[in-house]
KOLDO-669372 format. One record per residue: residue in one letter; y, x, z of N, C-alpha, C in turn. Coordinates in steps of 0.001 Angstrom, whole numbers, plus 500000, padded with zeros to 6 digits. Layout:
@type a nyy Y nxx X nzz Z cayy Y caxx X cazz Z cyy Y cxx X czz Z;
...
END
This chain:
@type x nyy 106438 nxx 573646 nzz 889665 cayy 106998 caxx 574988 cazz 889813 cyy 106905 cxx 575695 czz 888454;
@type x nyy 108234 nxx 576381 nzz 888034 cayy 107924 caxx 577182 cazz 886647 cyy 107209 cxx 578483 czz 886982;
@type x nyy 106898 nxx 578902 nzz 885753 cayy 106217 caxx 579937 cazz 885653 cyy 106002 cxx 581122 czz 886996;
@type x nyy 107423 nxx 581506 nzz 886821 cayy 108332 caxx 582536 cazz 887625 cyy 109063 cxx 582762 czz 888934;
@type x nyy 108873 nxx 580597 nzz 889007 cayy 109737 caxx 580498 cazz 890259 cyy 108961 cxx 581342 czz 891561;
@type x nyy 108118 nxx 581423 nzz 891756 cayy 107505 caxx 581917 cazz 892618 cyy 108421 cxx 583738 czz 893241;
@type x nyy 108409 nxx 584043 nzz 892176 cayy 109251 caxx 585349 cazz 891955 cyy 110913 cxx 585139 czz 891872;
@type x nyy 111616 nxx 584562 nzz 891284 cayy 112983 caxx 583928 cazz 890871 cyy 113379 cxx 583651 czz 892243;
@type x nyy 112611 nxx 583160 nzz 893033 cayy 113306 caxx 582320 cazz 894597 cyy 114283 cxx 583419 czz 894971;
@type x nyy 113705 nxx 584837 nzz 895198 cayy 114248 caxx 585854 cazz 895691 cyy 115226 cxx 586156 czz 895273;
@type x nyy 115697 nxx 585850 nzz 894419 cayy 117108 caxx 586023 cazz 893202 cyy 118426 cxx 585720 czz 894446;
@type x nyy 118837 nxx 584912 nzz 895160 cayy 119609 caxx 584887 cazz 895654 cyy 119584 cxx 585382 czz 897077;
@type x nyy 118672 nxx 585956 nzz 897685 cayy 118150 caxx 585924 cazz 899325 cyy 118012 cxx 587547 czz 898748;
@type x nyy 117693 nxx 588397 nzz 898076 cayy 117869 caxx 590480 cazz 897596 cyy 119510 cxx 590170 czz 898001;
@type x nyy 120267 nxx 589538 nzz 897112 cayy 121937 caxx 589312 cazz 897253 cyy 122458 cxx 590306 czz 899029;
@type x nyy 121453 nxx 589219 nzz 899728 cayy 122377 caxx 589640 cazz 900938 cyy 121401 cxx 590683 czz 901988;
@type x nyy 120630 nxx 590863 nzz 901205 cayy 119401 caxx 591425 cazz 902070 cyy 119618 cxx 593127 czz 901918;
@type x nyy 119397 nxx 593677 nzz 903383 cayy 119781 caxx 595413 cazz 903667 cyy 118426 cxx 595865 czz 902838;
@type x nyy 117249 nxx 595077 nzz 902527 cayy 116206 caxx 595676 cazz 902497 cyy 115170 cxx 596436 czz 903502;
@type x nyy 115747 nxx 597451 nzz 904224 cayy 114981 caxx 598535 cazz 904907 cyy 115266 cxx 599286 czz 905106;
@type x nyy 115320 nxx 600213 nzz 906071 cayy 115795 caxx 601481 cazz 906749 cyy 114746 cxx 602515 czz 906873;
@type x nyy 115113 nxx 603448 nzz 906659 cayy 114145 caxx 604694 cazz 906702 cyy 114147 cxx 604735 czz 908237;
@type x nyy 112788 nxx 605518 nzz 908875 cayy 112737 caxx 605409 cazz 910804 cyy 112362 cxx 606767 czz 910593;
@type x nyy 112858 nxx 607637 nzz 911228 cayy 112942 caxx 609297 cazz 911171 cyy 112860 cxx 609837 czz 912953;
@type x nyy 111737 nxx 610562 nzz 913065 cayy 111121 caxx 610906 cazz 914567 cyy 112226 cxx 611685 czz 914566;
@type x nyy 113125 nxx 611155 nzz 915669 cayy 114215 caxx 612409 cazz 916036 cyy 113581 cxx 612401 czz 917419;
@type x nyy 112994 nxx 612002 nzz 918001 cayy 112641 caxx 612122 cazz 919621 cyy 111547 cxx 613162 czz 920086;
@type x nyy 110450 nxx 613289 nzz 918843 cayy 109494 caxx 614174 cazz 919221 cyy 109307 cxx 615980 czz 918598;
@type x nyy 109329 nxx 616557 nzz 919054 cayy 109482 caxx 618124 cazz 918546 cyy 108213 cxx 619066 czz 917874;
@type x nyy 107156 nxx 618075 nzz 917868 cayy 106184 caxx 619214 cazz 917236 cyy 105198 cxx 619181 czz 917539;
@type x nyy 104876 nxx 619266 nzz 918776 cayy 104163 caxx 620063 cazz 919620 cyy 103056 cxx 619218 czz 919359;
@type x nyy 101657 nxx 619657 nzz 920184 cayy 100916 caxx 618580 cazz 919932 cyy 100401 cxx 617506 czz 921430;
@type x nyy 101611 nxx 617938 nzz 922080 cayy 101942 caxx 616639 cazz 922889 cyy 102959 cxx 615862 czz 922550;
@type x nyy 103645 nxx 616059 nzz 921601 cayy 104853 caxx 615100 cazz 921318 cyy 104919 cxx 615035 czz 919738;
@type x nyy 103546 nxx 615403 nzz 918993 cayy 103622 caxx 615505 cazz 917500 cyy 105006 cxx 614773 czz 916737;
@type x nyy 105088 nxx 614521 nzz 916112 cayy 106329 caxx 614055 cazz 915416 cyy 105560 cxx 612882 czz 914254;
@type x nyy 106342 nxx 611767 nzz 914113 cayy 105804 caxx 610406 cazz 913474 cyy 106114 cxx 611092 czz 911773;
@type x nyy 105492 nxx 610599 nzz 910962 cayy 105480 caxx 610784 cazz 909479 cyy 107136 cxx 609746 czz 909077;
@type x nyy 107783 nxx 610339 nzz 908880 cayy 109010 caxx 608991 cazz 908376 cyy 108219 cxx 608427 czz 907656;
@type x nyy 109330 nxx 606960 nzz 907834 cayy 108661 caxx 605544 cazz 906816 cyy 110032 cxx 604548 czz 906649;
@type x nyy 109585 nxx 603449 nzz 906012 cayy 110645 caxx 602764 cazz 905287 cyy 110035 cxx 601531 czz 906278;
@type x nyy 111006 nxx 600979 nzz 907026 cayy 110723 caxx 599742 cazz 908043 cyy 111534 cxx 598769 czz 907418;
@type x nyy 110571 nxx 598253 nzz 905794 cayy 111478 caxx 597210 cazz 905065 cyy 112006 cxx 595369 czz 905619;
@type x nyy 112594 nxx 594812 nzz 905077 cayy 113009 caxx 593843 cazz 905495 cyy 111916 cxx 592957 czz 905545;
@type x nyy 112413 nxx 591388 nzz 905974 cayy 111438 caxx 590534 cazz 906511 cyy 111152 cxx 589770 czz 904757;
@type x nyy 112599 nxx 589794 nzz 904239 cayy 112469 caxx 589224 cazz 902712 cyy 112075 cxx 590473 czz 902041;
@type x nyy 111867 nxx 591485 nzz 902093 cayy 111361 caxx 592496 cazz 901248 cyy 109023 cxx 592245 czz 901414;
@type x nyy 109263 nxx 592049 nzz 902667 cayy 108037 caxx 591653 cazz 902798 cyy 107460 cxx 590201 czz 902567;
@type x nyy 108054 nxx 589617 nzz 902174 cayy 107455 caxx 588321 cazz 901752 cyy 107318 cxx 588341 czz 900301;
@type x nyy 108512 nxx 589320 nzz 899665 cayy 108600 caxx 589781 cazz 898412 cyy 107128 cxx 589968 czz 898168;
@type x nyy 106953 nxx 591379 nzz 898754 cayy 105661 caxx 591945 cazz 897949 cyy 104310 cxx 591125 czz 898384;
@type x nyy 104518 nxx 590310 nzz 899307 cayy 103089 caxx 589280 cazz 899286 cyy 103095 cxx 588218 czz 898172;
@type x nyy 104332 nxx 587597 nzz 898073 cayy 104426 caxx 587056 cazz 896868 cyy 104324 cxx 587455 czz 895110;
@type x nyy 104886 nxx 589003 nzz 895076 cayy 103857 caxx 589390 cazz 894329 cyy 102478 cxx 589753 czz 894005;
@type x nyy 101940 nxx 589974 nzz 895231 cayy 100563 caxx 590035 cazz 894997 cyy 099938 cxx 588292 czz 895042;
@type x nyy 100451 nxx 587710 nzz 895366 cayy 100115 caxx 586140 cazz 895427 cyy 100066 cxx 585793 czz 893658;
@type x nyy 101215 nxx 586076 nzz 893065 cayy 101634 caxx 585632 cazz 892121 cyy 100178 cxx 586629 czz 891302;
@type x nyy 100064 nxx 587372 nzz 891121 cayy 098973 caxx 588439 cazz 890284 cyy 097582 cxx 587890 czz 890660;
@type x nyy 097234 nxx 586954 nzz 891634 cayy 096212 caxx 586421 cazz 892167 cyy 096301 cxx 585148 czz 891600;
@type x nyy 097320 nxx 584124 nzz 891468 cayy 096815 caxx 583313 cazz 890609 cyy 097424 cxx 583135 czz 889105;
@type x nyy 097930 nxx 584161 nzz 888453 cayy 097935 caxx 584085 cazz 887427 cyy 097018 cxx 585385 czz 886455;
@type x nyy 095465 nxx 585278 nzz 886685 cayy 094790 caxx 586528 cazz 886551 cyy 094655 cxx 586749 czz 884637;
@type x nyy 095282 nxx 585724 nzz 884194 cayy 095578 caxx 585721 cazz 882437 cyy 096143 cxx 586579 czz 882261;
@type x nyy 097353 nxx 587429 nzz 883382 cayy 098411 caxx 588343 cazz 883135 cyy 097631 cxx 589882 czz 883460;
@type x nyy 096804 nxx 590013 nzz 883544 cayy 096313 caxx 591212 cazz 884182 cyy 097177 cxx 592186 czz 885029;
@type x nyy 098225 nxx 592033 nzz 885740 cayy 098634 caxx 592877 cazz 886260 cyy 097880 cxx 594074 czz 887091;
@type x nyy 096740 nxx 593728 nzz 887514 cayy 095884 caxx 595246 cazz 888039 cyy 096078 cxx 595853 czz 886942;
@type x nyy 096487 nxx 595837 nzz 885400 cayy 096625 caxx 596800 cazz 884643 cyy 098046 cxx 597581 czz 884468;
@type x nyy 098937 nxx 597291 nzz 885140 cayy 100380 caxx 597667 cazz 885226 cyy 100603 cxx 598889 czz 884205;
@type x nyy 099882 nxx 599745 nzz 884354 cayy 100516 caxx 600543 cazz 884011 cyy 100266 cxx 600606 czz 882566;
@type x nyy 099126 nxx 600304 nzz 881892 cayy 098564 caxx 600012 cazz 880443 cyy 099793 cxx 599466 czz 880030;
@type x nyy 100043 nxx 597915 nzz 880865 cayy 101119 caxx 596970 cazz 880454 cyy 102039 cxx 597790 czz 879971;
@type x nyy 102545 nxx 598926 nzz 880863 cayy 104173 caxx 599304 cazz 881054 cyy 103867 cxx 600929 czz 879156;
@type x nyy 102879 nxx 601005 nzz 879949 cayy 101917 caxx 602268 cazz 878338 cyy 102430 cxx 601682 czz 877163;
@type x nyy 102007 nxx 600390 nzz 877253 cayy 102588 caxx 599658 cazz 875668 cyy 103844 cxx 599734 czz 875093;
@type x nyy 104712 nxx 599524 nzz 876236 cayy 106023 caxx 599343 cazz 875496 cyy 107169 cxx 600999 czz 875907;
@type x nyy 106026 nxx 601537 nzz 876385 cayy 106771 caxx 603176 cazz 876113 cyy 107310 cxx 603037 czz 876993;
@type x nyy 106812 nxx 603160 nzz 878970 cayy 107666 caxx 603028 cazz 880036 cyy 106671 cxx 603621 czz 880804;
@type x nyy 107043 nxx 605003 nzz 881183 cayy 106053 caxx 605546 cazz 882016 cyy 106023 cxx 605178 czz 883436;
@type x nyy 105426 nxx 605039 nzz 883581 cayy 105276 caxx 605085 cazz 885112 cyy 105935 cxx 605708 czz 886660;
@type x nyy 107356 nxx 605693 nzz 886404 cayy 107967 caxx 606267 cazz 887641 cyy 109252 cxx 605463 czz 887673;
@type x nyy 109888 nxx 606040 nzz 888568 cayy 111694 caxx 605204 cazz 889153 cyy 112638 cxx 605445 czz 887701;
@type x nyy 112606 nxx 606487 nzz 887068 cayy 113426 caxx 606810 cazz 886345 cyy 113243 cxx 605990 czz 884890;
@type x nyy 111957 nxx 605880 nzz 884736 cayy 112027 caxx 604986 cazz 883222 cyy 111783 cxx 603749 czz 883434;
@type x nyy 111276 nxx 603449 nzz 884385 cayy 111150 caxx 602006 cazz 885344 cyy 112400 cxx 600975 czz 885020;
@type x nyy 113375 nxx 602309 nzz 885850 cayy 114957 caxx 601769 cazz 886324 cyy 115065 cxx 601528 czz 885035;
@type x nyy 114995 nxx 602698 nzz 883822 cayy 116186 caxx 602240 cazz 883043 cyy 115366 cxx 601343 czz 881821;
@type x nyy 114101 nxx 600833 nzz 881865 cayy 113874 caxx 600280 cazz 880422 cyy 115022 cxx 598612 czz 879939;
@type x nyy 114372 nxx 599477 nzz 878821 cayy 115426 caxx 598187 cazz 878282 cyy 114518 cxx 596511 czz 877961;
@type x nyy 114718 nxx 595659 nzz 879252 cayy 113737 caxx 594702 cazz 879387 cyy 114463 cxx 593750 czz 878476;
@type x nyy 115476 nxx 593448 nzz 877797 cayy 116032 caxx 592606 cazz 876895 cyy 114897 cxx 591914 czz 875739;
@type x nyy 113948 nxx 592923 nzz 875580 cayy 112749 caxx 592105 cazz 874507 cyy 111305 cxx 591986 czz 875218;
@type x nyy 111555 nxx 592134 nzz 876725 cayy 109682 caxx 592335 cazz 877100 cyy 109841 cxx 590553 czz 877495;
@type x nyy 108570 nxx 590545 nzz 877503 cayy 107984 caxx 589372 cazz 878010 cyy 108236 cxx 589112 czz 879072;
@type x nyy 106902 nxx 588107 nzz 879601 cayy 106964 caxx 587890 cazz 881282 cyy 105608 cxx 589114 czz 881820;
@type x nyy 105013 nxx 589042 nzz 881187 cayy 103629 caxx 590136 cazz 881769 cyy 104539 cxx 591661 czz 881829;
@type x nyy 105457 nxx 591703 nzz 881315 cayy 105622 caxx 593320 cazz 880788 cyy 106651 cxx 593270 czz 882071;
@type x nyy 107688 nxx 592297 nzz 882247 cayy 108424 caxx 592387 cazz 883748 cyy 107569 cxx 592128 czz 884867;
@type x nyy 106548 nxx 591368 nzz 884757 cayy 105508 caxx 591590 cazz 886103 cyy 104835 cxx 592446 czz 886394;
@type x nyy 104810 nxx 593552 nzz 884864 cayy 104095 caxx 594603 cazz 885378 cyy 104961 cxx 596162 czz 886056;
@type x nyy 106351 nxx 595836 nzz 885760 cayy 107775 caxx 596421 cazz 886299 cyy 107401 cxx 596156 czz 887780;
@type x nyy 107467 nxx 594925 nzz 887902 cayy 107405 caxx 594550 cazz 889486 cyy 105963 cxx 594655 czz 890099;
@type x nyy 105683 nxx 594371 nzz 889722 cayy 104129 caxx 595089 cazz 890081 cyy 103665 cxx 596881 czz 890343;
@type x nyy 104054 nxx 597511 nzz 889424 cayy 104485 caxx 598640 cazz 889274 cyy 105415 cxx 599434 czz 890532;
@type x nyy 106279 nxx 598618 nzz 890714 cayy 107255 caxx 598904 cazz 891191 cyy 106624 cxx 598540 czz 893142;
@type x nyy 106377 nxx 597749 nzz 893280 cayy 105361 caxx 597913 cazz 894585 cyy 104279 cxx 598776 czz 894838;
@type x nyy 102941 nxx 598640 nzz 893817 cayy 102379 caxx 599619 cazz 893689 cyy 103091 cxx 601065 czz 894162;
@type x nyy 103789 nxx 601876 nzz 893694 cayy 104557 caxx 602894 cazz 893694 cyy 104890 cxx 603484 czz 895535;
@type x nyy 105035 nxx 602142 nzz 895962 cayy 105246 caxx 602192 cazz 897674 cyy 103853 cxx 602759 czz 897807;
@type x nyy 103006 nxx 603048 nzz 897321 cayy 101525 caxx 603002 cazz 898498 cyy 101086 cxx 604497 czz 898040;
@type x nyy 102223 nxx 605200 nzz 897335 cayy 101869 caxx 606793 cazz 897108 cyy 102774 cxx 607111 czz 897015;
@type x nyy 104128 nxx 606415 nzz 897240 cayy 105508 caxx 607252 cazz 897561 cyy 106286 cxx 606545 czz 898468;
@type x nyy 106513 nxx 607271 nzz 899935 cayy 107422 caxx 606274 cazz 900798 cyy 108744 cxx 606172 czz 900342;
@type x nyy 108995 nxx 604823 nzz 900312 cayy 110212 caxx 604649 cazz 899741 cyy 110718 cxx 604207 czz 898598;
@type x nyy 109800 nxx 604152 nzz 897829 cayy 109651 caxx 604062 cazz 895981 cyy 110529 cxx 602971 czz 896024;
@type x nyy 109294 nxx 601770 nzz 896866 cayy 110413 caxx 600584 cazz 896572 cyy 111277 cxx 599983 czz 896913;
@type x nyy 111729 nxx 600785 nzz 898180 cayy 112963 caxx 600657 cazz 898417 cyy 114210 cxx 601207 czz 897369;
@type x nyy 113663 nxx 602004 nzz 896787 cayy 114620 caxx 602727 cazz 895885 cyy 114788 cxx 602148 czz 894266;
@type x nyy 114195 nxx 600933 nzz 894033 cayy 113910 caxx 600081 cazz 893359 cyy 115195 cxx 598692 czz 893459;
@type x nyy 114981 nxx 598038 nzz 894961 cayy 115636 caxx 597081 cazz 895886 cyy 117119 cxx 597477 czz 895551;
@type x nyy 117418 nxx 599028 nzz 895709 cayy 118751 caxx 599723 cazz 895722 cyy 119574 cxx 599630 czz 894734;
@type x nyy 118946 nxx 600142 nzz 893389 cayy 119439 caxx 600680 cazz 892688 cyy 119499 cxx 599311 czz 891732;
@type x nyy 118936 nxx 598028 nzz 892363 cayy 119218 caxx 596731 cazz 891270 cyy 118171 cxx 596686 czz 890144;
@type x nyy 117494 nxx 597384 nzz 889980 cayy 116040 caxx 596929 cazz 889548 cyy 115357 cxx 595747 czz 889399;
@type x nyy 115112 nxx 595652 nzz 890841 cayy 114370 caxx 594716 cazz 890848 cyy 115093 cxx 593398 czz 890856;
@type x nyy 116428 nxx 593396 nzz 891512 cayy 117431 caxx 592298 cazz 890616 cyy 117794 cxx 591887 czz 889511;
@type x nyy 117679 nxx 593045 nzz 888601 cayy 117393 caxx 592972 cazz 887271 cyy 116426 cxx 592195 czz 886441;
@type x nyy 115274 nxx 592894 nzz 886826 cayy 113809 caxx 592285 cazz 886547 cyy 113718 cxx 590463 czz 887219;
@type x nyy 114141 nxx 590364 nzz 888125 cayy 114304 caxx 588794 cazz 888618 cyy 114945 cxx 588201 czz 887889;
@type x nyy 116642 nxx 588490 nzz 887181 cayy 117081 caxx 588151 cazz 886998 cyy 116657 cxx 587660 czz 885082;
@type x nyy 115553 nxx 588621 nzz 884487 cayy 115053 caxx 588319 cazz 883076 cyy 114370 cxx 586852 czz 883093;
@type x nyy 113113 nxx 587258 nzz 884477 cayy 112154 caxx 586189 cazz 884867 cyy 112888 cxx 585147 czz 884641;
@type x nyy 114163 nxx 584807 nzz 885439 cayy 114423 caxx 583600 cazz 885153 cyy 115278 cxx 582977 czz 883862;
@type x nyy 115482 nxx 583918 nzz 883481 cayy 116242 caxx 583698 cazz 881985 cyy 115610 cxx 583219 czz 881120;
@type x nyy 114026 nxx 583544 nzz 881374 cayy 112659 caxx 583524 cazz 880340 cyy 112766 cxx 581636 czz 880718;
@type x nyy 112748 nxx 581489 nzz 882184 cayy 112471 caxx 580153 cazz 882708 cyy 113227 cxx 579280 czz 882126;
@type x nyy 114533 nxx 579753 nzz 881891 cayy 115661 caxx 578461 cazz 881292 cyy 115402 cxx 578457 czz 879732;
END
């Protein structure tokens, strides 16, 4: 297996994938017999194998430090949110500096609902797959 494949598989299976749907309490009104659910992002079955496989992948490649994501992303002048995320220009990063995009980019789900769905959307993270394997050939 190369480096990346682990990550790369997904390259063609995002293609056709909805990702996830936002689930929005339209049934309950308030009250505190019928409180109302917190919306959430009820992502796909390949969106979720996604992010186990990234955390799989950060587990056995611990040379890459990705628990440091954001240091990683500090270095090459990419702060930490959707907007500089989306747009860096990954044409000269490595493989640690796109794992820490994607890494980053999950992370982000667990203090913003939705982050990474909005990632999935906007071709991001197709993007970032699509370097990984460029690095591979």
């Amino acid at each position: 297996m190369s480096d990346f494949e682990l990550m790369t598989k997904f390259i063609p299976l995002i293609n056709e994938d909805g990702f996830g749907e936002w689930v929005i309490d339209r049934k309950n009104d308030g009250t505190p017999e019928h409180p109302i659910q917190m919306p959430f992002v009820n992502y796909s079955e390949i969106v979720n194998a996604f992010v186990h496989d990234v955390y799989e992948f950060e587990k056995t490649h611990p040379e890459m430090i990705l628990t440091r994501y954001r240091e990683i992303l500090d270095k090459h002048n990419i702060e930490w949110g959707s907007d500089s995320m989306s747009h860096a220009d990954i044409s000269k990063l490595d493989g640690q500096s796109i794992m820490a995009l994607i890494m980053g980019a999950v992370r982000a789900e667990r203090f913003c609902d939705g982050a990474l769905l909005g990632f999935f959307r906007d071709g991001s993270i197709q993007k970032w797959l699509e370097r990984l394997k460029e690095m591979n050939e």
